[in-house]
C-alpha positions as CSV (number, residue, x, y, z in Angstrom):
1,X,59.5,151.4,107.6
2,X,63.1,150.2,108.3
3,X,65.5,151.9,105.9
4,X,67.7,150.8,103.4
5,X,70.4,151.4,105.4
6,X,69.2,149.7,108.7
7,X,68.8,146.3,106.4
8,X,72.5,146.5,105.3
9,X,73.9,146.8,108.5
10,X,72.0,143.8,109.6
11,X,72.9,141.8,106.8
12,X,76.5,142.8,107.4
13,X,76.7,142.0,111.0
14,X,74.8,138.9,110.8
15,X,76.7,135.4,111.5
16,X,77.9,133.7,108.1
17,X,76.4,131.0,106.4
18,X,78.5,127.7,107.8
19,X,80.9,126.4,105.6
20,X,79.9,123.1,104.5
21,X,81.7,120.1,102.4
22,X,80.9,119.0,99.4
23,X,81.7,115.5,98.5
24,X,80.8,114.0,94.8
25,X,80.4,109.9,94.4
26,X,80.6,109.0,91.1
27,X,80.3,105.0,90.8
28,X,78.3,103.0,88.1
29,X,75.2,102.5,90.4
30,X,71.9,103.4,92.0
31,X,71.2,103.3,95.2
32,X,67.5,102.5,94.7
33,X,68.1,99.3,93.2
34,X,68.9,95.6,93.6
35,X,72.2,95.1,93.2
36,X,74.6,93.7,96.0
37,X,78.1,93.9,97.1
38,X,80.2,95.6,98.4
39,X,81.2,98.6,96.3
40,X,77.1,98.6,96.6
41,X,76.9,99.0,100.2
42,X,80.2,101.0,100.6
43,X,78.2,103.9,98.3
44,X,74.6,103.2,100.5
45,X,76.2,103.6,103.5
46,X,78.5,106.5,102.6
47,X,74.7,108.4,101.7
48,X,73.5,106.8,105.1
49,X,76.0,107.9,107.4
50,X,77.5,111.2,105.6
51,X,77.9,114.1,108.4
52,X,75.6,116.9,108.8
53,X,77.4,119.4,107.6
54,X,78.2,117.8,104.4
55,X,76.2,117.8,100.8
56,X,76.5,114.9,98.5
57,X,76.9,114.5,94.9
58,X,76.1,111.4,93.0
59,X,76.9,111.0,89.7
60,X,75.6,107.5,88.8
61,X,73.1,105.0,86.6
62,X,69.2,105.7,86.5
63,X,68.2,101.2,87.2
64,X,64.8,101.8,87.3
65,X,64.1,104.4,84.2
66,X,61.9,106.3,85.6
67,X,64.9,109.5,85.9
68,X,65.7,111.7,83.1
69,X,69.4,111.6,82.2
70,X,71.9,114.5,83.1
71,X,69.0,116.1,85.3
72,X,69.4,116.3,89.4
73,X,66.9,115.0,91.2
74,X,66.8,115.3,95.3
75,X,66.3,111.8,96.8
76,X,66.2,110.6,100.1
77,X,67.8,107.1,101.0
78,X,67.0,106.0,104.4
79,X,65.9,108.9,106.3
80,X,69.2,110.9,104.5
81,X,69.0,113.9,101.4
82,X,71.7,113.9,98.4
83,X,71.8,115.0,94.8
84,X,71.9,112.2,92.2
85,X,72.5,112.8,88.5
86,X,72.2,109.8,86.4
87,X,73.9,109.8,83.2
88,X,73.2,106.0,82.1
89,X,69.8,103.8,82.2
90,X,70.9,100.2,83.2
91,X,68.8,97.9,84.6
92,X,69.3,95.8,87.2
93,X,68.8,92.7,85.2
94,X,71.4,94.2,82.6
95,X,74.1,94.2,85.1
96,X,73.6,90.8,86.4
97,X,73.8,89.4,82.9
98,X,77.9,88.5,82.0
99,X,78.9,91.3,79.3
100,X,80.8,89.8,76.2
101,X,83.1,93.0,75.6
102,X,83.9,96.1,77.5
103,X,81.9,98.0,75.4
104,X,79.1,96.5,76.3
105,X,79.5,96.3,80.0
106,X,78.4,98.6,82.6
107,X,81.6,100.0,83.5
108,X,82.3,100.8,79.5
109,X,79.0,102.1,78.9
110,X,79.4,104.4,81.8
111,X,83.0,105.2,81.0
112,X,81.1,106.6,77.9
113,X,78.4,108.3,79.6
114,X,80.9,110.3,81.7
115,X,82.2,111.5,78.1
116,X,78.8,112.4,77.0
117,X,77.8,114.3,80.0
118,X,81.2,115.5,80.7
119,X,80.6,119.2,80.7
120,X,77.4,119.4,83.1
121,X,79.4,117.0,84.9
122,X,82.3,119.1,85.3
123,X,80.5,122.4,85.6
124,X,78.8,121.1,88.9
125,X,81.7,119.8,90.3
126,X,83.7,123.4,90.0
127,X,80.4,124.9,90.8
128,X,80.7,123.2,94.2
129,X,83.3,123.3,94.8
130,X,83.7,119.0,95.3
131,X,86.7,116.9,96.4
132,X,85.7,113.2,94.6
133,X,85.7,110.0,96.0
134,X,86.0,107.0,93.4
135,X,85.3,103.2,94.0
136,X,86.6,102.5,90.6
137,X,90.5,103.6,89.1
138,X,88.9,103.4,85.6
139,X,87.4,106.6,86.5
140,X,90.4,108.5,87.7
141,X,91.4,110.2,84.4
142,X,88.3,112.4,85.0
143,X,89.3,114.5,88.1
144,X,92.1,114.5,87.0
145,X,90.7,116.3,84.0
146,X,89.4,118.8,86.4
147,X,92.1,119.3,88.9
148,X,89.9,118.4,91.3
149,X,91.4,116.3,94.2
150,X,89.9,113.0,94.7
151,X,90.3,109.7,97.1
152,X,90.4,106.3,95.5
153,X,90.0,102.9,96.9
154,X,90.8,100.1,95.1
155,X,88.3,96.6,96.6
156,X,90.3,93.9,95.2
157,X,89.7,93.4,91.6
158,X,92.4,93.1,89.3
159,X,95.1,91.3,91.7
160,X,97.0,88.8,89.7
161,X,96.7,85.2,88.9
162,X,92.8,85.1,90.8
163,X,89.5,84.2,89.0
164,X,87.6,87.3,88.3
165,X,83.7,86.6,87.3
166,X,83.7,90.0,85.1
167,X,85.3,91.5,82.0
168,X,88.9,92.1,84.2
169,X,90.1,88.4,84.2
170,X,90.2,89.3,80.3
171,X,91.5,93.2,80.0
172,X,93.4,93.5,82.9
173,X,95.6,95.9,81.6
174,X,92.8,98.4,82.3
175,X,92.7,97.7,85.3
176,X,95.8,97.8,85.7
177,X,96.5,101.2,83.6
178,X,93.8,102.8,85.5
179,X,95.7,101.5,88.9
180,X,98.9,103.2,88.1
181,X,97.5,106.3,87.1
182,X,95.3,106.4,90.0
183,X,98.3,106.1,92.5
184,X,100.0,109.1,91.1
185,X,97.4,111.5,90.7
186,X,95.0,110.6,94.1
187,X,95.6,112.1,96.9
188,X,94.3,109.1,98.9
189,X,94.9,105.5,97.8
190,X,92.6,103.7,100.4
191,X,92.5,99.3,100.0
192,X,90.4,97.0,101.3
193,X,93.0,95.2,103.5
194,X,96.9,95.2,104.3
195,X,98.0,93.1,102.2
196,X,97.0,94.8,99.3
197,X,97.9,98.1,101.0
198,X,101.5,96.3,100.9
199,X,101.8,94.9,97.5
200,X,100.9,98.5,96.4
201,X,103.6,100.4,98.1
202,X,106.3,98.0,97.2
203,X,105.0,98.8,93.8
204,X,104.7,102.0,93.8
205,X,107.4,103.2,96.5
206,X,107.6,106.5,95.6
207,X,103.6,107.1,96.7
208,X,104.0,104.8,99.6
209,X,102.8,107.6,101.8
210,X,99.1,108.5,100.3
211,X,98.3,104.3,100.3
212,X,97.1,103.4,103.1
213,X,94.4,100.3,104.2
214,X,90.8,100.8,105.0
215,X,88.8,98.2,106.4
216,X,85.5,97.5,105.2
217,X,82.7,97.8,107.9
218,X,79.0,97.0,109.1
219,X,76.4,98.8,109.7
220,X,75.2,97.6,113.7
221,X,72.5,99.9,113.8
222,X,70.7,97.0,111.5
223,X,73.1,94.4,112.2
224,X,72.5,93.4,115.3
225,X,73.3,90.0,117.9
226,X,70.3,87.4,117.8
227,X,69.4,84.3,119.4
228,X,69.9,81.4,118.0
229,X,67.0,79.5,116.2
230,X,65.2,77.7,118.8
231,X,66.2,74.3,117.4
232,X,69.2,73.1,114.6
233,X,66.9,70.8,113.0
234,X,67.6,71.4,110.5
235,X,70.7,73.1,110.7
236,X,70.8,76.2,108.5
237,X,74.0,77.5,106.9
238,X,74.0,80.4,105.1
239,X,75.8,82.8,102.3
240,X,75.3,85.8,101.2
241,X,76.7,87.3,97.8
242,X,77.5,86.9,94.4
243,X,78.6,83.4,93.6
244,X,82.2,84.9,91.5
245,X,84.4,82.1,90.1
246,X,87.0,83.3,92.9
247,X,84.4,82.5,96.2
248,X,84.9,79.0,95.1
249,X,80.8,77.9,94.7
250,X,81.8,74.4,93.9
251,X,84.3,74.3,96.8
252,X,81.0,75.0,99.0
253,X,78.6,73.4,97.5
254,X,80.8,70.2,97.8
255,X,81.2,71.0,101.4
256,X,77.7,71.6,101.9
257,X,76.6,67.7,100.3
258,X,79.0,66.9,102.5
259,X,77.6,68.2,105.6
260,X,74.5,66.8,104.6
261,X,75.8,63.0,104.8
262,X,76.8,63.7,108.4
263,X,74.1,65.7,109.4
264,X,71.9,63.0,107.8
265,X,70.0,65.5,105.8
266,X,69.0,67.4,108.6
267,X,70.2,70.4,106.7
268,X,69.2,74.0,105.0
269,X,71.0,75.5,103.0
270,X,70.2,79.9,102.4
271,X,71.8,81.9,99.7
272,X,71.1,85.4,99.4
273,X,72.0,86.9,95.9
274,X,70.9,87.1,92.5
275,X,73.4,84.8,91.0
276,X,72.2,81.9,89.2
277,X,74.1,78.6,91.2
278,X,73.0,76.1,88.6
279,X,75.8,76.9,86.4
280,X,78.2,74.7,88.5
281,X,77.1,71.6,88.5
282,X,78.2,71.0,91.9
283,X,75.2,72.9,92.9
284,X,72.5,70.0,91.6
285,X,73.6,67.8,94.4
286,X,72.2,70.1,96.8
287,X,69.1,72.1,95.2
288,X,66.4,70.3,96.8
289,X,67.9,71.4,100.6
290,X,68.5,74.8,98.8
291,X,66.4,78.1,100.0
292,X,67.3,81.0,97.6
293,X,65.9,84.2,98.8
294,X,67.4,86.4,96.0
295,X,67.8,90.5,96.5
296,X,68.0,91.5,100.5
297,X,68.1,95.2,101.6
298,X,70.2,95.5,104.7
299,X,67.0,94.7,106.9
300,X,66.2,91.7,105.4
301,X,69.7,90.7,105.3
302,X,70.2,90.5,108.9
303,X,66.9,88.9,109.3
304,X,67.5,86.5,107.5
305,X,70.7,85.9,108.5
306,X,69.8,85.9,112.1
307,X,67.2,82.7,110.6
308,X,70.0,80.9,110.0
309,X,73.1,79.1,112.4
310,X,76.3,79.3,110.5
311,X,77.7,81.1,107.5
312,X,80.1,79.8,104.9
313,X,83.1,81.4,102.8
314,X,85.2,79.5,100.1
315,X,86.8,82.5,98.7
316,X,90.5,82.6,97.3
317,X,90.7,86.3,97.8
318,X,88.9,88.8,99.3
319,X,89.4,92.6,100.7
320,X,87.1,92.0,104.0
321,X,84.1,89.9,103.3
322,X,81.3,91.9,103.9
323,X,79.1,89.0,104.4
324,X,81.3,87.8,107.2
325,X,81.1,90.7,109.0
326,X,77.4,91.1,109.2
327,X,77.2,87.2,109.7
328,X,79.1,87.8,112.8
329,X,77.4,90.7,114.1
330,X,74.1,89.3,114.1
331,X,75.9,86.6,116.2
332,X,76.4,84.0,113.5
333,X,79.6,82.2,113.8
334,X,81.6,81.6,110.3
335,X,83.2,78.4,108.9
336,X,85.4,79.7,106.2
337,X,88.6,78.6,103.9
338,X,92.0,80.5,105.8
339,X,92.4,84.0,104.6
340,X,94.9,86.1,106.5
341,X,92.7,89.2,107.0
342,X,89.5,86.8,108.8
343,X,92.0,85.9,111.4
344,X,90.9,89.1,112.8
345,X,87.2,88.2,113.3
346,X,87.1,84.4,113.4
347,X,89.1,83.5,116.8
348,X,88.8,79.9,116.5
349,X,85.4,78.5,118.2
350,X,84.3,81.8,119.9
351,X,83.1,82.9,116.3
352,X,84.1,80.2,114.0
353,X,86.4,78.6,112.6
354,X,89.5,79.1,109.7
355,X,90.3,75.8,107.7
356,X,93.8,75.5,106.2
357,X,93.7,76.0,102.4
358,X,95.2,72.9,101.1
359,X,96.4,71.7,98.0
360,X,93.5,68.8,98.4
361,X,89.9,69.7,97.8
362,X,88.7,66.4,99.4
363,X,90.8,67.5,102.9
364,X,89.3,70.5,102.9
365,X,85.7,69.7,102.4
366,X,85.9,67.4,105.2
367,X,87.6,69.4,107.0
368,X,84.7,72.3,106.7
369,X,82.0,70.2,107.3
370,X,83.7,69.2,110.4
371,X,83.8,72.3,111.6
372,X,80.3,73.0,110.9
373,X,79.3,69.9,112.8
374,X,81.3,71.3,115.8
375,X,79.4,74.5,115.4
376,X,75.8,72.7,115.8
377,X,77.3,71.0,118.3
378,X,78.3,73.9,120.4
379,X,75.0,76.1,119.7
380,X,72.7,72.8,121.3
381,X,75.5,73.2,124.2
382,X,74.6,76.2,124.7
383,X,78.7,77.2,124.8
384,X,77.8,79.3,121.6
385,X,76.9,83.3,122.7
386,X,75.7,85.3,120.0
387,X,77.1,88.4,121.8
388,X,80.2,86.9,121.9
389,X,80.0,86.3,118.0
390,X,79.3,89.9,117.4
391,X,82.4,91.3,119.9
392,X,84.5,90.1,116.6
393,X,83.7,92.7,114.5
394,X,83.3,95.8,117.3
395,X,86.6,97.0,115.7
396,X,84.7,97.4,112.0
397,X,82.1,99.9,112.3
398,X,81.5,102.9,110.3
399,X,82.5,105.0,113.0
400,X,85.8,103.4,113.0
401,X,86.4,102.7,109.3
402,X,83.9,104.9,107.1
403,X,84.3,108.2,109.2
404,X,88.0,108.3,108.3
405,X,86.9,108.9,104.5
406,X,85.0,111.8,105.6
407,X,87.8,113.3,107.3
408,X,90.1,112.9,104.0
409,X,88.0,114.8,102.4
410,X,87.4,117.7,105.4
411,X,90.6,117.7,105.4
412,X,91.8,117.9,101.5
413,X,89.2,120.8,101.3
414,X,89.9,123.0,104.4
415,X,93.8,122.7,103.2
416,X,92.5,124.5,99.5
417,X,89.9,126.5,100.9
418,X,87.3,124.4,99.0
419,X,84.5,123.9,101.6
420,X,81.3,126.0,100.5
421,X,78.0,127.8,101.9
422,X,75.0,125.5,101.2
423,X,74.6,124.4,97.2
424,X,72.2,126.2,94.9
425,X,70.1,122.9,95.9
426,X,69.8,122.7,99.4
């Protein structure tokens, strides 16, 4: 029989456990629903491409009901295991209907969850030992609470003088509190694109050196170059996301009647999104040549996509359109309104094209559906190469953007000593 003694001296000479991170999302979400964007995908892929010696987690909203609150349950999304504690039920219809007051929206109604679950919240952050990474500066007061160190990214919302379709456009100045606070007490201010990055560090000089810029990113294991449809009649333009006041719908709808007239209704027009377009009435003069294919997961996105010839943007702001970036990789040039940041993926007529934003709607409709009838013309050419599309966005991957907020957090937590052995729940 081995002794007692024989079994301590193993246990003492045996290798340690490895240290591993522990990272904890909390964002008003669920990854096992419907909803779209980009603050959506950001969270998916952070679960999808976390590294191996990391645990995740999520502190988030229960969409289908079927969780009971403050519990952890282990899921698995796409082939990957994290922790996930909702502390709100909100459906997914819920959050695509326009909240009248903060109160009632989901970021309100989750603000208060957070103070109704605050202390099993907090006790499994210490417990972990977790650095927290936020999507949202309305949530910053809470590691700050718990001196625990977090990184923040702020996508866009809340710039000045730009249509919001949300709550924000109305109570800025919580945004804006929450923005300032956020700054100061982060140890990472991460934005969506330079510009921002800029406006925040003339702001704020005297945290200039934690702001920095991270670009948003596609997934190309899904994402992927395509040939074009074998024929452009009808020619297919496409868009994907929610149809915000500030993405101009009636700017592109107008453009796409347009482009009907000279493509003599050899036309298709695809949106994919849950937004309901018939509240501009731009959109009637186009519904009959309108395919809506509502919610998309990221397969049937880039299918999709790949059924189509061109995509569209209208926007008057944007961090780095998602939606253009996976148009692109799946080889699908983009026709868009100028924005400074696409100049680094649409290189006029290899992958699209940028219009001048003008003063003049009428100029720039024509304009875009000028473009697009370049486009078609190209792709029945055959001067248009899918691959060549896709080389625009080789430079936003989540091996060149999304790894970097992994090693923030390495990093925060080798520098405190904060990186554990496995979690109670592994």
């Amino acid at each position: 029989m081995t002794s007692t003694l024989t079994l301590g001296l193993r246990a003492r000479n045996a290798a340690p456990a490895p240290r591993r991170y522990q990272i904890c999302l909390i964002h008003p979400f669920d990854p096992r629903g419907q909803k779209v964007g980009g603050l959506e995908t950001y969270i998916r892929d952070f679960i999808t491409f976390h590294p191996a010696d990391t645990d995740l987690l999520f502190v988030g909203v229960d969409s289908v009901g079927d969780l009971k609150l403050g519990e952890i349950r282990r899921l698995t999304f796409r082939g990957r295991d994290f922790d996930f504690m909702p502390i709100l039920h909100y459906s997914d219809q819920q959050a695509r209907e326009a909240a009248k007051t903060i109160r009632s929206s989901l970021t309100g109604q989750f603000f208060s969850a957070l103070l109704r679950h605050f202390i099993p919240v907090s006790r499994l952050i210490r417990q972990r030992g977790c650095t927290i990474d936020l999507r949202r500066v309305e949530f910053s007061w809470l590691p700050t609470l718990l001196r625990r160190p977090y990184v923040q990214m702020l996508h866009g919302e809340g710039a000045p003088k730009l249509q919001m379709d949300s709550l924000l456009k109305k109570y800025s100045f919580v945004h804006n509190f929450g923005e300032r606070f956020a700054v100061s007490t982060s140890s990472h201010f991460l934005c969506v694109n330079p510009f921002i990055t800029e406006r925040l560090k003339g702001t704020y000089p005297a945290h200039r050196d934690k702001i920095d810029t991270l670009w948003t990113w596609v997934n190309t294991d899904i994402f992927k170059p395509q040939p074009f449809p074998g024929s452009t009649d009808p020619f297919r333009v496409i868009f994907a996301g929610r149809l915000d006041e500030f993405k101009d719908p009636p700017l592109m709808f107008r453009t796409i009647a347009r482009l009907r007239e000279k493509l003599n209704g050899k036309l298709e027009f695809h949106y994919i999104g849950t937004s309901d377009p018939h509240r501009f009435p731009e959109f009637a003069a186009i519904e009959d040549i309108t395919v809506r294919h509502g919610f998309k997961d990221a397969l049937g996105m880039a299918s999709t996509l790949a059924s189509a010839h061109a995509g569209i943007l209208t926007s008057e702001f944007e961090g780095m359109p998602r939606c253009v970036l996976e148009t692109l990789a799946v080889g699908r040039p983009t026709v868009a309104v100028h924005l400074p940041q696409l100049e680094s993926v649409i290189d006029d007529g290899p992958s699209g094209y940028l219009i001048p934003r003008s003063s003049s709607r009428d100029e720039m409709v024509e304009a875009l559906a000028d473009r697009f009838v370049e486009v078609r013309d190209s792709i029945d050419a055959g001067t248009l190469d899918p691959m060549r599309v896709a080389d625009a966005i080789a430079n936003f991957t989540p091996a060149t953007q999304l790894a970097r907020v992994y090693t923030y957090h390495q990093q925060i937590q080798d520098g405190r000593g904060l990186s554990m052995t496995p979690s109670p729940a592994q």
